[in-house]
C-alpha positions as CSV (number, residue, x, y, z in Angstrom):
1,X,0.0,0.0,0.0
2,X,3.0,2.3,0.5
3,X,4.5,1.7,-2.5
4,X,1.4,2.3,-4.4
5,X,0.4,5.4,-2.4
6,X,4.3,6.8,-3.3
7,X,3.7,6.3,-6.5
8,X,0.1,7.3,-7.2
9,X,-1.6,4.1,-7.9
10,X,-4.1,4.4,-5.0
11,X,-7.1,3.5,-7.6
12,X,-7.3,0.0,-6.0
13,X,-7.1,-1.1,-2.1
14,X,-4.7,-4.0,-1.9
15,X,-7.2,-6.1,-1.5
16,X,-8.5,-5.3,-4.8
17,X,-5.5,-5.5,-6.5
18,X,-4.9,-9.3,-4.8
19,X,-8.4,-10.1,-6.1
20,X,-7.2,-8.9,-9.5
21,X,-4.0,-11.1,-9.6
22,X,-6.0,-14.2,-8.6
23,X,-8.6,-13.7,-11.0
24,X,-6.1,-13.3,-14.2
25,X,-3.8,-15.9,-13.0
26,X,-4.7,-18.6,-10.4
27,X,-5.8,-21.2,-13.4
28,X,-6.7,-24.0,-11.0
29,X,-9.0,-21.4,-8.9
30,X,-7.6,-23.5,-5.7
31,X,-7.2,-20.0,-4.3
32,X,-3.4,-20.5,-4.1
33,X,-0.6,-18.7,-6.3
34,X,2.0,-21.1,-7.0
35,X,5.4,-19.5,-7.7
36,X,5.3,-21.2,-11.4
37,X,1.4,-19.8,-11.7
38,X,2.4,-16.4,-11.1
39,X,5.2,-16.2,-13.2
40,X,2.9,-17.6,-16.2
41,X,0.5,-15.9,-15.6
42,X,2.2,-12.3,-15.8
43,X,4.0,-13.2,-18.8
44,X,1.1,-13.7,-20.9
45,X,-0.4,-10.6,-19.7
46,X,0.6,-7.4,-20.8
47,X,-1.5,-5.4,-19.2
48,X,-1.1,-7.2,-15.9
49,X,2.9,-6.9,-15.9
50,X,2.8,-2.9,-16.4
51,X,0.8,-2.8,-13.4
52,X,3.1,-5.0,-11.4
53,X,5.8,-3.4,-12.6
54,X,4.3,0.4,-11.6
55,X,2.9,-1.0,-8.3
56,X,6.0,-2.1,-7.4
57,X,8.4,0.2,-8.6
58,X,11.0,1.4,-5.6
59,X,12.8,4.1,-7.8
60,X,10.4,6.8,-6.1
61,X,10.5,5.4,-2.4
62,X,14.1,5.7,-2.8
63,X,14.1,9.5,-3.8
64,X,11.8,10.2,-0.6
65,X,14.6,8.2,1.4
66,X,17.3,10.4,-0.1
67,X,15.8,13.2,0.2
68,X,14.8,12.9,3.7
């Protein structure tokens, strides 16, 4: 939630977004991620690995560290 409040994704509680990850991806629906299903699963979707990559992008929590 910090990361994505740094960065200005706040459009989606974390919650939300966990829903969203296990809806595109968990093919089984057994309600688990397995490391193997996740990784799949965010290669084939574009869409999905932008947000991943935005959500959890660190370069802005680290200027707000340097900068005090």
């Amino acid at each position: 939630q910090a990361i994505q409040a740094i960065n200005g994704h706040t459009n989606m509680t974390a919650e939300e977004f966990t829903n969203m990850i296990f809806q595109k991806i968990d093919v089984n629906n057994d309600g688990e991620l397995t490391l193997e299903e996740f990784i799949n699963g965010v290669e084939k979707d574009e869409d999905l690995m932008e947000l991943i990559t935005k959500s959890f992008d660190l370069s802005n929590v680290l200027k707000v560290i340097q900068n005090g």
